[in-house]
Legacy VTK file of the C-alpha trace (Angstrom):
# vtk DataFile Version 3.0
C-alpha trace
ASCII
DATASET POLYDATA
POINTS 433 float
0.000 0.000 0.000
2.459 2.219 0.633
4.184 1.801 -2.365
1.465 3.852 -4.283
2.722 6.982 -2.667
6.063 6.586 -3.554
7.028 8.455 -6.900
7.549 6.541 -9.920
10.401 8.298 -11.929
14.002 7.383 -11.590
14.851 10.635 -10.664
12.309 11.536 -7.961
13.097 8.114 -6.493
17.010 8.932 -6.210
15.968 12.406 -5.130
14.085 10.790 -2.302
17.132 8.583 -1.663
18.686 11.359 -0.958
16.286 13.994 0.957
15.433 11.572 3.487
18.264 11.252 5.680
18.861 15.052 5.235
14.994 15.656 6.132
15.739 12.527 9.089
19.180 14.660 10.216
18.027 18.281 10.462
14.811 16.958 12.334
17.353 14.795 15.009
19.663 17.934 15.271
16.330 19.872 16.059
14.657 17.707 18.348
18.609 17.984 20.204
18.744 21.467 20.295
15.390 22.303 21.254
15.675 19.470 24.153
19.451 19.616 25.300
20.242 23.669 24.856
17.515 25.472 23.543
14.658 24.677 25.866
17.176 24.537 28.879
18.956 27.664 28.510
15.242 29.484 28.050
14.314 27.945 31.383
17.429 29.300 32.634
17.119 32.733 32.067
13.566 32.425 33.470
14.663 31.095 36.651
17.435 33.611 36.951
14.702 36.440 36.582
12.161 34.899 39.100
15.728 34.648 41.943
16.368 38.188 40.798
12.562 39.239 42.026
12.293 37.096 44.838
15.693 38.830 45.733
14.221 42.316 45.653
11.148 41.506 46.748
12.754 40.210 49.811
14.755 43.045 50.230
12.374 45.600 50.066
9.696 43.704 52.653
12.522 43.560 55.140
13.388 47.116 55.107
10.555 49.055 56.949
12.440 52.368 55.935
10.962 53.905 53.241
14.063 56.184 52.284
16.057 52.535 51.761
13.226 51.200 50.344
13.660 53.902 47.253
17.376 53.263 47.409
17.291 49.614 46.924
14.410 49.985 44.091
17.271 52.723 42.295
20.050 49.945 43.039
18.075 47.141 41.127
17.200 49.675 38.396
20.760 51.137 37.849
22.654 47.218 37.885
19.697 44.758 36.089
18.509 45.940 32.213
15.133 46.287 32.971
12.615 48.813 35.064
10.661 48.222 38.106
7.976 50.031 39.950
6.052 49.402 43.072
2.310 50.174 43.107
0.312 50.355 46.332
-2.142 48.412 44.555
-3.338 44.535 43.595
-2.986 43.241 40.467
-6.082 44.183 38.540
-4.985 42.447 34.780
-6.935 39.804 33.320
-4.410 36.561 32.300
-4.332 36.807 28.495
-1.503 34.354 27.844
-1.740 32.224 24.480
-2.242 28.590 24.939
-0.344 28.011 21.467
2.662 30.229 22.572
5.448 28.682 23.550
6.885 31.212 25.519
4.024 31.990 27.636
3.606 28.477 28.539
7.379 28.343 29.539
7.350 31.802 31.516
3.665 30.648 33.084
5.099 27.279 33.760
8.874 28.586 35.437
7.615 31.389 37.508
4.436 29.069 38.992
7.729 26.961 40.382
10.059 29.601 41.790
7.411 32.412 42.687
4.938 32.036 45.642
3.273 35.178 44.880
0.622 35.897 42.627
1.556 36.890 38.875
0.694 38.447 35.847
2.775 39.039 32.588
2.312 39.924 29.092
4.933 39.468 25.821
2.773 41.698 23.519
3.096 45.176 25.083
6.337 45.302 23.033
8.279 43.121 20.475
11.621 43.941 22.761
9.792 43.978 25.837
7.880 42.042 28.424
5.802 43.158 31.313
5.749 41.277 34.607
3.696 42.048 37.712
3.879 40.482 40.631
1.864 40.619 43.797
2.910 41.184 47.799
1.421 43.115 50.634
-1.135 44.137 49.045
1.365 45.894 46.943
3.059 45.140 43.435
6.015 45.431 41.262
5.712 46.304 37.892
8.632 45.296 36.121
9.550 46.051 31.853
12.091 43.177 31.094
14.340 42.854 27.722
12.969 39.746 26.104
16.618 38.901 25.464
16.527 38.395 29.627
13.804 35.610 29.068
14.590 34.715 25.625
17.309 32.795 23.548
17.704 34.666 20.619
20.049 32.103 19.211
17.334 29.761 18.027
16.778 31.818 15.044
20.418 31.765 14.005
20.295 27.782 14.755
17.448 27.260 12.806
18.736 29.600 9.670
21.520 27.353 10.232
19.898 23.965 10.032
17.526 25.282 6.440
20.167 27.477 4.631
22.480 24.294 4.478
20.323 21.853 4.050
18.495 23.925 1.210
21.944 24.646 -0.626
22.868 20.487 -0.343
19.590 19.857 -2.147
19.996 22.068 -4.433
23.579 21.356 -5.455
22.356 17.138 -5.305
19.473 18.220 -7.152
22.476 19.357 -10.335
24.149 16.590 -9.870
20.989 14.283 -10.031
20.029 15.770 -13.117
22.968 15.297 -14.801
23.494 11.534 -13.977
19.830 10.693 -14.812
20.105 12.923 -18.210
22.041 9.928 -19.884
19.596 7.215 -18.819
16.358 9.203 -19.984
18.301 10.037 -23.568
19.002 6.363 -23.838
14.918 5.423 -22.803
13.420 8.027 -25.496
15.976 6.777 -27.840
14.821 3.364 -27.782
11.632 4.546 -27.607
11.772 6.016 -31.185
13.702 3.667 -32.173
11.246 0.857 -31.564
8.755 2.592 -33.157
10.303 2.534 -36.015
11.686 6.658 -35.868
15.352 7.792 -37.470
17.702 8.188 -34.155
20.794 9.260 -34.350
24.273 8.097 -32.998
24.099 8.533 -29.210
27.184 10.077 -27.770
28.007 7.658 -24.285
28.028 9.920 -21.005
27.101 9.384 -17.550
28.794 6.638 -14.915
30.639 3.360 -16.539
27.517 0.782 -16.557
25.589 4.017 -18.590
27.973 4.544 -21.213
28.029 0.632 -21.611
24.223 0.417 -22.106
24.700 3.372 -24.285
27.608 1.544 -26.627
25.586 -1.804 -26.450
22.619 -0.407 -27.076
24.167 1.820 -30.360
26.074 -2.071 -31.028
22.227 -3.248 -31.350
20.703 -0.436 -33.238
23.521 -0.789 -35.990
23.087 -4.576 -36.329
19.350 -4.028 -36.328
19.905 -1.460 -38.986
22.267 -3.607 -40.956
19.673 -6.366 -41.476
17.118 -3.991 -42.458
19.062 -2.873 -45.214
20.196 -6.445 -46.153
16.759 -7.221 -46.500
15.020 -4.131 -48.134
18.255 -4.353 -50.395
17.291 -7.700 -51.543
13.753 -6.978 -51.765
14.426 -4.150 -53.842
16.540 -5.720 -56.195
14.677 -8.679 -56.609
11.556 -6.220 -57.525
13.983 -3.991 -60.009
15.317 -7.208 -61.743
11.452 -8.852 -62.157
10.549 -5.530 -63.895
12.440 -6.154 -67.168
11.284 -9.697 -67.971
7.481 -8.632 -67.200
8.027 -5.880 -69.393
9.023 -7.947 -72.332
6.398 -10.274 -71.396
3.776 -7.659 -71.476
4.847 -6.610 -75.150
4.977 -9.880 -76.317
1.455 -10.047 -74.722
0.273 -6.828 -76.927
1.521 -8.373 -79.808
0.009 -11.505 -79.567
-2.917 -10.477 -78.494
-4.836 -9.426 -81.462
-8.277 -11.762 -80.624
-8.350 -10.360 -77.125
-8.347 -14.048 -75.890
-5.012 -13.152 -73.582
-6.492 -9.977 -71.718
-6.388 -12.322 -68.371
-2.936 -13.038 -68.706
-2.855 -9.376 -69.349
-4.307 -8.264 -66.580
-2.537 -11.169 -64.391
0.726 -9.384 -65.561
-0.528 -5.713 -64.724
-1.072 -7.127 -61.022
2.428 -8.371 -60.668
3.813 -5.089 -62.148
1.965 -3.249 -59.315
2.910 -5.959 -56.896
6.717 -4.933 -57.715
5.895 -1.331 -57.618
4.459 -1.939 -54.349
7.671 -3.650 -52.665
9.623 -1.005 -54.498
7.637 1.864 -52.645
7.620 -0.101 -49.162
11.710 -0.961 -49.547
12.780 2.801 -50.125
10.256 4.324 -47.786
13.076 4.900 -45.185
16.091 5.618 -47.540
16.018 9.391 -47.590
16.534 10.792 -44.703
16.722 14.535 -45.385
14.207 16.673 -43.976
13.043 20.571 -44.662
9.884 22.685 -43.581
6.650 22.773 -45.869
3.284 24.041 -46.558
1.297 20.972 -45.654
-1.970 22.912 -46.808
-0.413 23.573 -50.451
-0.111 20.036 -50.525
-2.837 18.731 -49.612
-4.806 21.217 -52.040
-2.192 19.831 -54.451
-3.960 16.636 -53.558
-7.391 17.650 -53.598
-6.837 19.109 -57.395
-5.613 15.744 -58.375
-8.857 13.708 -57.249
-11.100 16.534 -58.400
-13.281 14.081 -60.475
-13.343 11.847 -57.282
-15.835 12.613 -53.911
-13.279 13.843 -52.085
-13.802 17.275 -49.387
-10.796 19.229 -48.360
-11.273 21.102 -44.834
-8.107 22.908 -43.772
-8.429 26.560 -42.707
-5.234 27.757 -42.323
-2.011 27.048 -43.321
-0.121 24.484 -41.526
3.951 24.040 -41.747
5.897 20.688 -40.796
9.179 19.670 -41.177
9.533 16.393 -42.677
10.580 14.989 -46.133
7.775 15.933 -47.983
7.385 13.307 -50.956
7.558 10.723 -48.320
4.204 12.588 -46.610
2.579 13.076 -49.857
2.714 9.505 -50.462
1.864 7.781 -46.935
-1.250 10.442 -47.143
-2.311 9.612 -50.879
-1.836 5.819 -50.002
-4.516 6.767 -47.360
-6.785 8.299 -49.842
-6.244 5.670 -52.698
-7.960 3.300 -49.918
-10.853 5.416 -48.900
-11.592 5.492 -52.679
-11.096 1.935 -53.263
-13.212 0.560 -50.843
-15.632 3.677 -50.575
-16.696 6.197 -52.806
-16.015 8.888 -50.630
-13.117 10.662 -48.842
-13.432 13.634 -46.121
-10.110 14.810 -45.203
-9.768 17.419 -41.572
-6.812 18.837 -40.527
-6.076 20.298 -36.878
-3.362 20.852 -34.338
-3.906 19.107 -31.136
-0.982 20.363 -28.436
1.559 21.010 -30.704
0.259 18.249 -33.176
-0.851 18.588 -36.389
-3.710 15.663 -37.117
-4.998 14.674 -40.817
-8.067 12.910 -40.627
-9.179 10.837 -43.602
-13.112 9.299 -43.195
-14.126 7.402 -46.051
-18.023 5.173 -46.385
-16.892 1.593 -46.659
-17.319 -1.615 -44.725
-14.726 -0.403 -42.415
-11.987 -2.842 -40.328
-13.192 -4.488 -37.521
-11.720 -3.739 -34.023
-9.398 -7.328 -34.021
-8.223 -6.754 -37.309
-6.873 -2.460 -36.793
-3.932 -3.970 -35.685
-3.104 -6.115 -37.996
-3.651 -4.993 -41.206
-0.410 -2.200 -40.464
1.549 -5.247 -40.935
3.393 -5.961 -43.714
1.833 -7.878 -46.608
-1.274 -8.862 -44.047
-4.966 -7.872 -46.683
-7.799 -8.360 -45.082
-10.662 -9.813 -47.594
-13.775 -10.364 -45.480
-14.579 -7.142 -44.597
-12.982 -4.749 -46.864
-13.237 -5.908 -50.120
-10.442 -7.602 -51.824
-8.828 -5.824 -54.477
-6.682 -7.612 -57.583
-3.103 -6.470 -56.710
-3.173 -5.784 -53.362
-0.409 -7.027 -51.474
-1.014 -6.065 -48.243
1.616 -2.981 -48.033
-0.140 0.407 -48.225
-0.717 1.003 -44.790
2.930 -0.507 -43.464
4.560 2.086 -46.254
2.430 4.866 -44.450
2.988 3.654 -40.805
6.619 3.753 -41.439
7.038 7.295 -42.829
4.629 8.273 -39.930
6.792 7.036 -37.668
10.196 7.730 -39.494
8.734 11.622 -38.718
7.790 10.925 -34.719
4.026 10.642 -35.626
1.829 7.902 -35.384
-1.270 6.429 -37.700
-4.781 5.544 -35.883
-7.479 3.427 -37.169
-10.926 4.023 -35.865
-14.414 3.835 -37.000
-15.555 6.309 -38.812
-18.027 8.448 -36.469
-20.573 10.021 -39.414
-21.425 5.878 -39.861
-19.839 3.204 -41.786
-16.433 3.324 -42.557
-12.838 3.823 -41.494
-11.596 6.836 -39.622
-7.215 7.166 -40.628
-5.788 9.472 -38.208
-2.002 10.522 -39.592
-0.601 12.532 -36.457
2.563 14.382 -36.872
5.080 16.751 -34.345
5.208 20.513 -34.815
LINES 1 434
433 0 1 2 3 4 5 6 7 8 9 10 11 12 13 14 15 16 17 18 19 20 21 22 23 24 25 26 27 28 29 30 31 32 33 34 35 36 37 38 39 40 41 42 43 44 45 46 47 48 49 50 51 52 53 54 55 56 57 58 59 60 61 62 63 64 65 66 67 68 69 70 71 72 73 74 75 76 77 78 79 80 81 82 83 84 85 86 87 88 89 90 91 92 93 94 95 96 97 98 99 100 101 102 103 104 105 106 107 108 109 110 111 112 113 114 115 116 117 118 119 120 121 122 123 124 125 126 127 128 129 130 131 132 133 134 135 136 137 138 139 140 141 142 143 144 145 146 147 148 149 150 151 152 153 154 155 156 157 158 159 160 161 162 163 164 165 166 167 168 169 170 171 172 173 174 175 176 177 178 179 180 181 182 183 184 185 186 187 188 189 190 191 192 193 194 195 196 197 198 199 200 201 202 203 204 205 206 207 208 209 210 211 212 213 214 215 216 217 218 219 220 221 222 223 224 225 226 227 228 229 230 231 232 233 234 235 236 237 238 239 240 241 242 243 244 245 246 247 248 249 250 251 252 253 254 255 256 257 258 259 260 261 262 263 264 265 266 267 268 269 270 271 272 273 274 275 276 277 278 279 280 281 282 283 284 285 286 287 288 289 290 291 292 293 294 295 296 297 298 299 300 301 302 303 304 305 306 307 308 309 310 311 312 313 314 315 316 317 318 319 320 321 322 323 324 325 326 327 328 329 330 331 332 333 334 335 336 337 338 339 340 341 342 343 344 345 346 347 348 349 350 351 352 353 354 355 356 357 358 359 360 361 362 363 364 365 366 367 368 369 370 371 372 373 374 375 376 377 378 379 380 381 382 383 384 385 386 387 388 389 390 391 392 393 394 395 396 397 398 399 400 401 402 403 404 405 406 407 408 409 410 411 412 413 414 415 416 417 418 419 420 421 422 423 424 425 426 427 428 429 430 431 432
């Protein structure tokens, strides 16, 4: 149970490592002082006052002559830091002291023990002064007494000295923190991107020993990674580039032979393969250019709309919107969207919006839609689904893995959700500002 208050980031947690016995430290060191000098030396200097009254007050009820009386009143007031009076008079005040003050509760509490007279003080009259009266004889003294007479002043000074310290060390551990955990979070978002399928670049090893050795075994893995990816888009490319001349020759032979019309299926079979090789083409070079620059995304996609203008296709975007990105890579992952809301709709709406510092191209189209088990998979590579889109001649199962990999290769992502209006598929191509 207790575990669900405790914070969940690496560097709170080290953080917390490291406040707690400073919290634990400056509270043992306070509890010390308050108990062993503070609270002892304040009791102190309470009890020295209440001697120093009983003192005069025994002095001045022993001496019946009232000329000595005045002298010894002029003695205590010319040797102690503080003034006295004596009233013919009772004490009159109403006790006022604060139950949530420490000091009253201390002076209340020390002069009850060393004073058998009655007493009354207060520690507002003045913020330098306190006023004690105390009754004999039907007589009292009025006394105005330094607060430094009652009062340790040198808590203040302890206390600046327990925070100012202990503030600095947290903020200097706070630096250092930072700086150690900087490395670790770098290598987390890197293979974060990375395993979405994003461009990272060479990570430069920092931090303590076992860091910079998940950092160069981690760059060790990214490299082979990458080298197998190329091996195989490499291959798949050239196997599509070298299928491309004998289908072309086969295809002419096809035209020339064909004068009856009785080979238009072979034809058409050959047409499919062609597209099935442009297809693997398109997917195997969808990561090989990596240069980036800042566009117009709403020229483009106007661009777009101009180019369908026969189709059902509505353009919404009311303002221009820039991204940086390699822009014939975007042009095709969002007419590969498109293509499909045609093909298995007659319709396309596209929307675009920015979303906290997003920019989000929505794409609705009317058809049968993808069913919730199946959003997944179909942004694999070469998966088609045929029972409940329909199945279209050619199809190969790689237009939406070509545009989930230049979404990604820009930071973005692609969601698939039904399309609100009614039937269909919703295509939501999110990229950063």
């Amino acid at each position: 149970m207790f575990k669900k208050f405790l914070p969940k980031t690496l560097f709170y947690r080290y953080f917390l490592i490291i406040i707690t016995p400073v919290i634990f430290l400056q509270i043992l060191l306070s509890i010390v002082f308050f108990d062993s000098l503070w609270l002892k030396t304040n009791k102190g200097l309470v009890n020295s006052l209440s001697d120093e009254i009983v003192t005069f007050i025994n002095l001045f009820e022993n001496e019946k002559d009232t000329n000595k009386q005045e002298k010894i009143v002029e003695t205590f007031q010319k040797n102690k830091p503080y003034l006295i009076k004596i009233i013919n008079s009772k004490i009159n005040e109403v006790e006022n002291y604060s139950k949530f003050s420490f000091y009253d509760r201390l002076l209340k509490e020390e002069l009850s023990k060393n004073l058998n007279y009655k007493f009354w003080f207060n520690t507002k009259i003045h913020k330098d002064y306190v006023k004690v009266l105390v009754e004999f004889n039907n007589q009292h003294i009025e006394l105005i007494v330094p607060k430094s007479r009652v009062r340790n002043s040198s808590g203040r000074i302890f206390i600046l000295w327990i925070l100012v310290p202990a503030f600095i060390l947290m903020i200097i551990s706070l630096l250092f923190l930072r700086n150690q955990i900087k490395p670790i979070a770098n290598l987390a978002s890197a293979a974060e991107k990375f395993g979405k399928g994003q461009y990272v670049a060479e990570a430069r090893p920092s931090g303590a020993i076992e860091i910079r050795k998940a950092i160069n075994e981690f760059e060790k893995m990214k490299k082979r990674i990458l080298r197998h990816i190329s091996q195989r888009t490499s291959m798949l490319s050239g196997i599509s580039h070298d299928l491309k001349t004998p289908l072309t020759r086969l295809k002419l032979q096809i035209e020339i032979l064909n004068k009856d019309g009785k080979l238009n299926k072979i034809k058409e079979d050959v047409n499919e393969m062609q597209k099935m090789i442009s297809d693997y083409l398109d997917y195997s070079t969808s990561q090989s250019d990596k240069t980036s620059n800042k566009f117009n995304l709403s020229i483009m996609l106007n661009e777009i709309y101009h180019k369908f203008s026969g189709s059902k296709i509505k353009l919404e975007c009311k303002k221009n919107y820039f991204i940086v990105g390699r822009q014939h890579l975007i042009k095709r992952s969002i007419l590969n969207v498109i293509e499909n809301a045609l093909k298995y709709g007659n319709s396309a709406d596209i929307k675009v919006t920015d979303q906290n510092n997003k920019i989000v191209i929505t794409v609705d189209d009317n058809g049968p839609g993808i069913p919730d088990r199946e959003k997944e998979r179909v942004l694999r590579p070469f998966y088609r689904l045929d029972k409940s889109r329909t199945s279209n001649s050619g199809s190969v199962g790689l237009g939406l893995s070509i545009v989930q990999d230049i979404v990604n290769s820009h930071g973005g992502k692609i969601e698939l959700q039904d399309n609100p209006k009614g039937t269909g598929l919703r295509v939501n191509l999110i990229f950063p500002v």
